[in-house]
C-alpha positions as CSV (number, residue, x, y, z in Angstrom):
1,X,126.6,70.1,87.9
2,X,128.9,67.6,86.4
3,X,128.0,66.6,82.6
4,X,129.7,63.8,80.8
5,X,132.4,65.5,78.4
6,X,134.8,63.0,77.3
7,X,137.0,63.1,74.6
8,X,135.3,60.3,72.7
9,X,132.3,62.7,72.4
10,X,134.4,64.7,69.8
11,X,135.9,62.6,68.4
12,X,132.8,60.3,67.5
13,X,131.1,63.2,66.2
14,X,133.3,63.8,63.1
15,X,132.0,60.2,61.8
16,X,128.5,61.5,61.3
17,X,128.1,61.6,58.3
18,X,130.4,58.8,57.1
19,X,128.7,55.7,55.1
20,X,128.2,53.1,57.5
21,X,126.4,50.2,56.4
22,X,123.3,49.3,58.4
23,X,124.9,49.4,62.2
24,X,122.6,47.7,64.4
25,X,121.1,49.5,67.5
26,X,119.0,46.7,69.9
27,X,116.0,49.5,71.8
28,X,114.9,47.7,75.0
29,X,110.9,49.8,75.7
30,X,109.9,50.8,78.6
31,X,106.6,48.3,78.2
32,X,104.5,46.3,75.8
33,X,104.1,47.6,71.7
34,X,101.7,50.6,71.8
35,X,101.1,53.9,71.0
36,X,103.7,55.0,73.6
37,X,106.5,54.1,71.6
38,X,105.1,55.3,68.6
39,X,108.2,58.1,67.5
40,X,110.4,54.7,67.2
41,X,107.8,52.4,65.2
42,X,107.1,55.3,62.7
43,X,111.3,56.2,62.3
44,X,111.0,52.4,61.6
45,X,108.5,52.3,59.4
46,X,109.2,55.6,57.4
47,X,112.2,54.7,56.6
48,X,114.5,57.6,59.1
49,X,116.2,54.3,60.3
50,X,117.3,53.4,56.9
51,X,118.3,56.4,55.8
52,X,120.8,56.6,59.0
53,X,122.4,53.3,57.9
54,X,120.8,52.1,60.9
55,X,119.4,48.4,61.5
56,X,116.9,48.9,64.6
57,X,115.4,46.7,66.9
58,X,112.7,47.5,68.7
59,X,112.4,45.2,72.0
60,X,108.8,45.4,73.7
61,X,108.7,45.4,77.3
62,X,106.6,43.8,79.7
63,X,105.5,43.8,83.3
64,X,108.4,41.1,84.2
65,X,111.0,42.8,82.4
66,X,113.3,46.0,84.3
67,X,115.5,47.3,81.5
68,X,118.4,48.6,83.3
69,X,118.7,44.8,83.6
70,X,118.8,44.3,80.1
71,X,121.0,47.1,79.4
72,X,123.1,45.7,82.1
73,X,123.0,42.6,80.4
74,X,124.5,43.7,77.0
75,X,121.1,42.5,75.2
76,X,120.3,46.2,74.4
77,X,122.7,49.0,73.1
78,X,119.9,51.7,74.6
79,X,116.4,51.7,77.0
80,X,113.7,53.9,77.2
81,X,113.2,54.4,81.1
82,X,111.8,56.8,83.7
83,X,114.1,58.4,85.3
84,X,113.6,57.3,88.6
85,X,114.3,54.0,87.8
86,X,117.7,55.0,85.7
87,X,119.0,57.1,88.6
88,X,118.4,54.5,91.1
89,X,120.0,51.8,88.8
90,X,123.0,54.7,88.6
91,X,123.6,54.6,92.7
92,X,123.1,51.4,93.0
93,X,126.3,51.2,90.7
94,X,125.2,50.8,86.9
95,X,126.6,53.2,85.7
96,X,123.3,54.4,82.5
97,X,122.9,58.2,81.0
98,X,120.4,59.7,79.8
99,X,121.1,61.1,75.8
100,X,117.5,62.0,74.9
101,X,114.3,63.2,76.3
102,X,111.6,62.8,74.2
103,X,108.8,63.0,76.9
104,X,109.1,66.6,78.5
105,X,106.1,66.0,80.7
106,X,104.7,63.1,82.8
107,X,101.5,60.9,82.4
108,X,101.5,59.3,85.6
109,X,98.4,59.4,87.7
110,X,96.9,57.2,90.4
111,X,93.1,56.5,90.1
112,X,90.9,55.5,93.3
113,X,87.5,54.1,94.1
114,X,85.7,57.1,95.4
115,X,83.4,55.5,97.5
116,X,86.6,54.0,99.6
117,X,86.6,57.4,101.1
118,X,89.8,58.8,99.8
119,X,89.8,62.5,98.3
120,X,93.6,63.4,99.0
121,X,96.5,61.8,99.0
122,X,96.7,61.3,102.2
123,X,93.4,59.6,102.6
124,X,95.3,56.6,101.1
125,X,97.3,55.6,104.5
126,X,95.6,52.1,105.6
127,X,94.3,51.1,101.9
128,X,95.2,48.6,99.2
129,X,97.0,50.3,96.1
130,X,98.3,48.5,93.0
131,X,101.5,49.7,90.8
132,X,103.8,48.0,88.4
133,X,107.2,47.2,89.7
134,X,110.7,47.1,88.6
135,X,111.4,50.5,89.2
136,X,108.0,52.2,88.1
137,X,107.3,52.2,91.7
138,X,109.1,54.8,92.8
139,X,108.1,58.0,91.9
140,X,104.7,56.7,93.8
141,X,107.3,55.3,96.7
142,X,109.2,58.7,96.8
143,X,105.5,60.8,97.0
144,X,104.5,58.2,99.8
145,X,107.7,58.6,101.5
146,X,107.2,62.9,101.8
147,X,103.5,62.4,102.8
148,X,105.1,59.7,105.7
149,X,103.0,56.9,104.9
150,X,104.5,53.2,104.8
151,X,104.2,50.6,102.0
152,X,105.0,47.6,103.8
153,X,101.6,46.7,104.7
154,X,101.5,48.1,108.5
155,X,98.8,49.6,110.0
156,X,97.9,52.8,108.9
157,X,100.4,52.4,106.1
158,X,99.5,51.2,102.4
159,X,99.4,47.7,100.9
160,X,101.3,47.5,97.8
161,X,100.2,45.2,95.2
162,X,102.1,44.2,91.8
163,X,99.9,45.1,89.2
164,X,100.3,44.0,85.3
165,X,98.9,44.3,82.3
166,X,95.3,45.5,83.5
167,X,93.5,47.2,85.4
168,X,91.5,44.2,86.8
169,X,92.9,44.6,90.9
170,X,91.1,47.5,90.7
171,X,88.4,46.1,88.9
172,X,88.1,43.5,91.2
173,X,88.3,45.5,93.8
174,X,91.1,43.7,95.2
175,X,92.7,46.9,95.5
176,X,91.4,50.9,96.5
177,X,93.5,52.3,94.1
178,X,95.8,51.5,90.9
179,X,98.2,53.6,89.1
180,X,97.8,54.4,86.0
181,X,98.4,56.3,82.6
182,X,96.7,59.7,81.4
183,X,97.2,57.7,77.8
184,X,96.7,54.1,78.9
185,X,94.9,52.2,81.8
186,X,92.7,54.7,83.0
187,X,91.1,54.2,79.9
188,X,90.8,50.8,80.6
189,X,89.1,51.2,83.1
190,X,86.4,53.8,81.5
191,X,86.0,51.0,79.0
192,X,85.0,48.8,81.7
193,X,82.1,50.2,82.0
194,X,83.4,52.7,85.2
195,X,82.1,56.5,85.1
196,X,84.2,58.8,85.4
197,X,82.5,60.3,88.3
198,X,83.0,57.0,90.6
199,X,86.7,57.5,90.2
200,X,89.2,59.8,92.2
201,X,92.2,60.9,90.2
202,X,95.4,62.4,91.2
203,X,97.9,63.6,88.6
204,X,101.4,64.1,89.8
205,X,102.0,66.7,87.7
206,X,99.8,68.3,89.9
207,X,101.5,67.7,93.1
208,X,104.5,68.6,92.0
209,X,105.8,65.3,92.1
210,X,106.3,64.5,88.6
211,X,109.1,62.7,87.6
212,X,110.6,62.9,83.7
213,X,109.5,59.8,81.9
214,X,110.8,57.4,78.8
215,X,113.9,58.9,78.4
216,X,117.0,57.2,76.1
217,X,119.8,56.0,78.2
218,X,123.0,54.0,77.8
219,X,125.9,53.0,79.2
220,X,128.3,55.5,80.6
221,X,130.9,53.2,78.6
222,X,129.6,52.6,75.4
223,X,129.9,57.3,75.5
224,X,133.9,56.2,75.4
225,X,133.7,54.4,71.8
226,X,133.7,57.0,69.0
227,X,131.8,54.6,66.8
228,X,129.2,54.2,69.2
229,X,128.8,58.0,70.0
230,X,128.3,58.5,66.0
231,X,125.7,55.5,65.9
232,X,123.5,57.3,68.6
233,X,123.6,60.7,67.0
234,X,121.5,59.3,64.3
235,X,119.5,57.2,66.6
236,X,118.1,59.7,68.3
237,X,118.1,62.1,64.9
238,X,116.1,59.3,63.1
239,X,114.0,58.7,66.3
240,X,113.3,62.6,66.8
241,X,112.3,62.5,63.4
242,X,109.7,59.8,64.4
243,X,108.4,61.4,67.1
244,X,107.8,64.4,64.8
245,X,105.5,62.8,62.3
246,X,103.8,61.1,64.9
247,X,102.8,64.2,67.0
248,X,101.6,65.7,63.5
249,X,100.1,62.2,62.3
250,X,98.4,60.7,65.4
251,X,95.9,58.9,63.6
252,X,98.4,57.6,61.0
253,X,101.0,57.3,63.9
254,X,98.4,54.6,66.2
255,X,98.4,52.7,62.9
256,X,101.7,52.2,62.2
257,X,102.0,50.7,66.1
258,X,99.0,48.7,65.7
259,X,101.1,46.3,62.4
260,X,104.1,46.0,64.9
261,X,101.8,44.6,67.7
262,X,102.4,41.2,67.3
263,X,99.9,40.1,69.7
264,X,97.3,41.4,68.4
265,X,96.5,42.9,72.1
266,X,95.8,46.3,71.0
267,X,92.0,47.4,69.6
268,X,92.0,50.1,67.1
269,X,90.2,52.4,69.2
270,X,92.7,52.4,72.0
271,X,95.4,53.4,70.0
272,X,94.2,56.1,68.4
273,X,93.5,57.6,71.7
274,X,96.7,56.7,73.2
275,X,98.6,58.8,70.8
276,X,96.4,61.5,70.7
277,X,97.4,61.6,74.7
278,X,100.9,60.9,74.1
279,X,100.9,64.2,72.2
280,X,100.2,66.2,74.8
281,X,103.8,64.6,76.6
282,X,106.1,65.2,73.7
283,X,104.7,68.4,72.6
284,X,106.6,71.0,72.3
285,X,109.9,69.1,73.2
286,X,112.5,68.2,70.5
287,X,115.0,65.8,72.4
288,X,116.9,67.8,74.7
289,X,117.0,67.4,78.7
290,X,115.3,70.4,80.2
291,X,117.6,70.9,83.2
292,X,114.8,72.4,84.9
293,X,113.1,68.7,85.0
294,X,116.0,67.3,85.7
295,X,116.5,69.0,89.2
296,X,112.9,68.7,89.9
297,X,112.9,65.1,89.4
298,X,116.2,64.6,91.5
299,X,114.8,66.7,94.1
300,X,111.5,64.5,94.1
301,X,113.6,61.7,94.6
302,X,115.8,62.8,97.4
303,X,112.9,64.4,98.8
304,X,112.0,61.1,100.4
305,X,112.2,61.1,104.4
306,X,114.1,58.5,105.9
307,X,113.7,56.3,102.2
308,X,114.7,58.6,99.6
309,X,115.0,57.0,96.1
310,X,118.1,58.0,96.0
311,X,120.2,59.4,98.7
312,X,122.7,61.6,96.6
313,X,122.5,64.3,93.9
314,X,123.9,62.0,90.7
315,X,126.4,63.3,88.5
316,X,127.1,62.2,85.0
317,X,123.7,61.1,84.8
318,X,122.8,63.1,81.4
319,X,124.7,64.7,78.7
320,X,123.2,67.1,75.7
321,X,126.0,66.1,73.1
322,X,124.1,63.9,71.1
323,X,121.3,65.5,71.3
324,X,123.2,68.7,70.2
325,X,124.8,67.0,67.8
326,X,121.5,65.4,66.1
327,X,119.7,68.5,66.1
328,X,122.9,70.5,64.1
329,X,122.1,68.9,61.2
């Protein structure tokens, strides 16, 4: 498999180290301040940033806001995105790679109405289901795509709704099913006052159809600048640092998010159990791509009928330089 290996790599690699005053790094999330992102608030607020001579800012995300666009745009230096979003952006010719995994496992779920009949996935062909957009969609488009059921609506295929912030199209019961987090909305919609037991849950680590989630990715370009190369190695050493603390401080960790929410959206309560979840995805990882993941998402994606995701097996997509790099010292 190709891996990106240019000579900027090296080169950039003997400035770590150096005293650079306060370089700024603009980090476009994946979604809204919380928990999820807590490894980058807590190497903000302990300080990691700082000591890397790095000035970060940390962009929230939103359900109108796709950042490969943003990346695309020039308003962020690095995004945190799922990886089926970043490799579709890739064929579809922006050229992003992945330089850190945090998350080594995935959180993604889908959550059902049981009394709408559906106990298997493929119970869900002729019903209503809700999921953000903006490239979230497709690991759930790539799993539809194997079982052969449609999402535009026809008979006996699925009718996909844009969800948002909540949980309230399912709810409402304008929809049969909703996707949602192991750390986030399904909880939402417990603490709407649903039982557990009136639900129908399917995990898609469970199906083998998980996909790697909130990985770090830039531009393929921005890799050619030795400057740049040297200014991610301590982004992600800082932000691996983060991550650390958090997974050992959860509690500490949820309340370091909750003073960066600006909104004010997020309750006490929810956070806390947010990051306890979050855990459980970044346990036991350090930063590194498992390859293993890799292939299994890119052969979820491909794996898609007619539709696949994507239609080719990506190269250049990753590299572990800086990620090697940040973890040698």
């Amino acid at each position: 498999m190709k891996r990106i290996t240019m000579t900027a790599f090296a080169a950039g690699l003997g400035l770590t180290g150096m005293a650079q005053a306060q370089d700024t790094v603009n980090l476009q999330l994946q979604w809204v301040t919380q928990a999820q992102f807590a490894g980058y608030y807590v190497a903000l607020e302990n300080g990691y940033y700082d000591e890397e001579n790095l000035d970060v800012n940390i962009m929230p995300g939103g359900p109108d806001i796709a950042p490969p666009q943003v990346l695309a745009g020039g308003a962020a230096d690095v995004m945190l995105n799922w990886m089926p979003s970043a490799l579709a952006a890739r064929e579809a010719g922006l050229p992003v790679v992945n330089i850190a995994q945090p998350f080594v496992r995935s959180g993604l779920m889908l959550s059902c109405w049981a009394d709408t009949g559906i106990e298997e996935p493929a119970d869900l062909a002729g019903k209503t289901v809700a999921h953000w957009f903006f490239g979230n969609e497709y690991p759930f488009l790539s799993w539809m795509s194997q079982l052969g059921i449609p999402v535009d609506g026809s008979e006996g295929g699925i009718t996909l709704l844009q969800a948002g912030f909540n949980v309230d199209p399912l709810l409402q019961r304008q929809a049969d099913c909703i996707s949602t987090m192991t750390y986030n909305e399904y909880w939402q919609i417990i603490d709407a006052g649903v039982s557990p037991d009136e639900l129908v849950t399917f995990k898609y680590e469970d199906y083998d159809v998980a996909t790697l989630e909130d990985g770090i990715w830039t531009l393929e370009e921005n890799l050619e600048d030795p400057a740049f190369v040297d200014k991610m190695v301590r982004f992600v050493r800082a932000s691996m640092r983060g991550w650390q603390w958090a997974a050992e401080n959860p509690d500490d960790a949820a309340m370091i998010v909750l003073d960066y929410d600006e909104t004010g959206a997020q309750t006490e309560e929810h956070q806390l159990r947010m990051m306890r979840e979050i855990g459980l995805l970044v346990e036991g990882g350090d930063g590194r791509l498992d390859e293993v993941a890799y292939q299994r998402t890119v052969d979820t994606l491909l794996a898609g009928g007619s539709d696949p995701v994507i239609s080719s097996v990506p190269e250049g997509a990753f590299t572990h330089v800086i990620t090697e790099a940040a973890l040698a010292e």
